[in-house]
MARDREN-458548 format. One line per 8 residues: their letters; for each residue x, y, z of C-alpha. Coordinates in nm, 2 decimals. Layout:
A	X/Y/Z | ...
***
This chain:
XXXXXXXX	-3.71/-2.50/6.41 | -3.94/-2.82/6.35 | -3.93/-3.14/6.58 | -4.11/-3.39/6.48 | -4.15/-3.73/6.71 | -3.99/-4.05/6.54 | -4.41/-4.23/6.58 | -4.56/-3.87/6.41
XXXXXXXX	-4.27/-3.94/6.14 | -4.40/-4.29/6.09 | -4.72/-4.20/6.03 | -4.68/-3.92/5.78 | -4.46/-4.13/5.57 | -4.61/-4.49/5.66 | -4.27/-4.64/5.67 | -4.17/-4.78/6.03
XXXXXXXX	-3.98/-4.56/6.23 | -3.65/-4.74/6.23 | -3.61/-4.76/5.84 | -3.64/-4.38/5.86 | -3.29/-4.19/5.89 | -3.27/-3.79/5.85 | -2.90/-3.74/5.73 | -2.92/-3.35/5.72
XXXXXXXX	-3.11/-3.23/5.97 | -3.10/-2.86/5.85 | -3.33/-2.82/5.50 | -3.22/-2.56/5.27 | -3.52/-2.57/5.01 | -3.70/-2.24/4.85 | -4.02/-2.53/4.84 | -4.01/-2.68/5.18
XXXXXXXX	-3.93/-2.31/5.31 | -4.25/-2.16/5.15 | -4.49/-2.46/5.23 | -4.42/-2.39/5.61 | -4.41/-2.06/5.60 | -4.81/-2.07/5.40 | -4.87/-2.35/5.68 | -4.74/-2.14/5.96
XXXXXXXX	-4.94/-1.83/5.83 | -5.27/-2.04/5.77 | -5.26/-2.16/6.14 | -5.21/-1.81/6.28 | -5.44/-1.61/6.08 | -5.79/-1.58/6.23 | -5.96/-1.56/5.91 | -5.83/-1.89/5.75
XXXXXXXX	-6.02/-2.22/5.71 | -5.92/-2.51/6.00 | -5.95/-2.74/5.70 | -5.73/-2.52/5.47 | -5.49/-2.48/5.77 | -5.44/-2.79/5.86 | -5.40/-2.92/5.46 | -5.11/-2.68/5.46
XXXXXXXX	-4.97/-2.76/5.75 | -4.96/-3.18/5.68 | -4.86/-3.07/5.31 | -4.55/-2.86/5.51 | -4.48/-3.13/5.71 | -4.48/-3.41/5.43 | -4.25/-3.17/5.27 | -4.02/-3.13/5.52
XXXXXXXX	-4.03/-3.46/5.63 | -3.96/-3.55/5.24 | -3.73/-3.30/5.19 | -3.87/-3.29/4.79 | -4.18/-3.15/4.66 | -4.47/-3.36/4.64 | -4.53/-3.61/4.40 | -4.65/-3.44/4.07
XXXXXXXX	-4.98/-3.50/3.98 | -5.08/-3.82/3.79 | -5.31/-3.80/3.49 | -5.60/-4.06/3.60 | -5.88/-4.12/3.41 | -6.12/-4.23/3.68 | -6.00/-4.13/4.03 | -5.99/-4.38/4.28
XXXXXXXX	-6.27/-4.52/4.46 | -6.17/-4.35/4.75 | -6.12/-4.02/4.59 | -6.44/-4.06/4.41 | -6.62/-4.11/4.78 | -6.45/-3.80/4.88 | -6.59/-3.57/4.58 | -6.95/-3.73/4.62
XXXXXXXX	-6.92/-3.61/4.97 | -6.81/-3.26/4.90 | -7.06/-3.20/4.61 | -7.31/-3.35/4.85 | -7.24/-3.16/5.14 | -7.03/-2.81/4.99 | -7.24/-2.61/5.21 | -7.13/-2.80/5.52
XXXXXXXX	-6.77/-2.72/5.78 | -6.58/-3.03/5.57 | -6.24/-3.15/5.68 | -5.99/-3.41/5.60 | -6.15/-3.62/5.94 | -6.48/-3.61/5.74 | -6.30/-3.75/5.48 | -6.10/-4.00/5.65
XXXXXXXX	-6.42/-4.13/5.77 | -6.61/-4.14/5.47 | -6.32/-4.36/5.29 | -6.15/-4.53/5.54 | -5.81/-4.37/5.52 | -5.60/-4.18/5.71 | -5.63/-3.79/5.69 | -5.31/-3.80/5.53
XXXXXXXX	-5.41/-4.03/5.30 | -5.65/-3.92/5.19 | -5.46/-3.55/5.15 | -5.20/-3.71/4.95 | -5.41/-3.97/4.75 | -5.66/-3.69/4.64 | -5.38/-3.42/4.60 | -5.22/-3.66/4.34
XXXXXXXX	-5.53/-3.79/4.16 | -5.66/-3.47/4.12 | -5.40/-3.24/4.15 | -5.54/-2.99/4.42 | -5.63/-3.03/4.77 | -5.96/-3.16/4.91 | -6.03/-2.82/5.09 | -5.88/-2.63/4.71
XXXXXXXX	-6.17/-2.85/4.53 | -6.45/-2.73/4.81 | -6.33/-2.39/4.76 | -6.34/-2.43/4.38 | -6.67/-2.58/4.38 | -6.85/-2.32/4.65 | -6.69/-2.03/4.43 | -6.87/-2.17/4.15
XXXXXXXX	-7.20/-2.26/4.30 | -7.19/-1.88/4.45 | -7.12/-1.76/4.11 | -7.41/-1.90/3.95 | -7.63/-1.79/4.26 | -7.50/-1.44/4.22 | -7.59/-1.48/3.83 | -7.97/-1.62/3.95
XXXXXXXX	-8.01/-1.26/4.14 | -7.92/-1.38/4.53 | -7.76/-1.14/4.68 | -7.33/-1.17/4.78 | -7.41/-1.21/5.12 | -7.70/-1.46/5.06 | -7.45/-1.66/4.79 | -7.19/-1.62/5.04
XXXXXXXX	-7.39/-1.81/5.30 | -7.61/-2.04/5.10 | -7.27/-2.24/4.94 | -7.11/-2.25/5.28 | -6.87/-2.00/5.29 | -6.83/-1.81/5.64 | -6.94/-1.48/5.52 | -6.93/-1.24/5.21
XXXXXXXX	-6.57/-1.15/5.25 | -6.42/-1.47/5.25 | -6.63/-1.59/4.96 | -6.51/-1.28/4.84 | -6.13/-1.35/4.88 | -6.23/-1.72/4.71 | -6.40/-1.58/4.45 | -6.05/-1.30/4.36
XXXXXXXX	-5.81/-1.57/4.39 | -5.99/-1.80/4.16 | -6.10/-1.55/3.89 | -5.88/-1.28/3.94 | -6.18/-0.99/4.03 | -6.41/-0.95/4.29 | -6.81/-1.09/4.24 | -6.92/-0.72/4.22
XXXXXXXX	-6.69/-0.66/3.93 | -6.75/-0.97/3.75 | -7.10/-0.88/3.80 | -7.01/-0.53/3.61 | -6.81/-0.69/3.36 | -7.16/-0.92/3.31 | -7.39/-0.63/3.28 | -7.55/-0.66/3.62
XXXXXXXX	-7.66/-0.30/3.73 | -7.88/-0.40/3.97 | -7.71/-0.27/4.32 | -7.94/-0.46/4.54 | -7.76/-0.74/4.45 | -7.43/-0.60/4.50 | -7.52/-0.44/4.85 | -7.69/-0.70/4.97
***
């Protein structure tokens, strides 16, 4: 069970409290049920990001709060200034702890505004585009002959096994098998 205080609801939505009237307060959605339970994971795993947790758990709450998924994406064809500041920022600073605060402070927005103004321009997470961009960067450091661990470190991630797990869910192998698959043979780079 979720409570959420009538002012917290106000500010996730940015209506005023009073125009704001939950009719059924039990939510039967497969959506809203599997946003809160990622959220709920993503604050009680130890090894998970406090930017990536508490994305998921604002994205849970807007969902609940909602009731509906998320806005779809909108095609833009120049994000919004805002947005823009916030990927100058994280292409800037990709090896640097980031969070939506950093964010907020860098546009002038809300941290859930700028979640859901991002989320919709570009149609992934702030903390989902760092990730994307650090997996990237460590795959061309990898490719340059630094070592995992060194990559791992030197684009920001914690250690070699979370860039690891980054580097899986975004290309579907692990860096020492994409290596392989690239015709790297040279295990000090691996084992490093």
């Amino acid at each position: 069970m979720l409570f959420f205080k009538p002012d917290a609801i106000s500010t996730l939505l940015e209506r005023p409290a009073g125009a704001i009237a939950i009719e059924n307060p039990v939510i039967q959605s497969a959506y809203v049920s599997q946003t809160v339970r990622a959220a709920v994971n993503a604050v009680t795993d130890p090894l998970c990001d406090q930017a990536e947790a508490e994305e998921r758990l604002l994205v849970a709450v807007r969902a609940t709060l909602r009731a509906v998924p998320p806005d779809v994406p909108t095609v833009h064809l120049r994000p919004s200034i805002a947005v823009q500041r916030v990927i100058a920022k994280i292409e800037a600073e990709f090896d640097l702890p980031l969070s939506l605060h950093d964010f907020s402070t860098a546009t002038g927005l809300s941290r859930f505004q700028v979640l859901r103004r991002f989320s919709k321009e570009v149609g992934i997470t702030p903390h989902g585009f760092l990730t994307q961009l650090r997996v990237k960067r460590a795959k061309n450091a990898i490719l340059s002959g630094h070592s995992l661990a060194e990559a791992a470190i030197a684009v920001g991630f914690a250690d070699q096994s979370h860039m690891t797990r980054a580097f899986a869910r975004q290309f579907g192998t692990t860096p020492g098998r994409y290596l392989a698959a690239c015709g790297w043979r040279d295990c000090n780079i691996l084992q490093s």
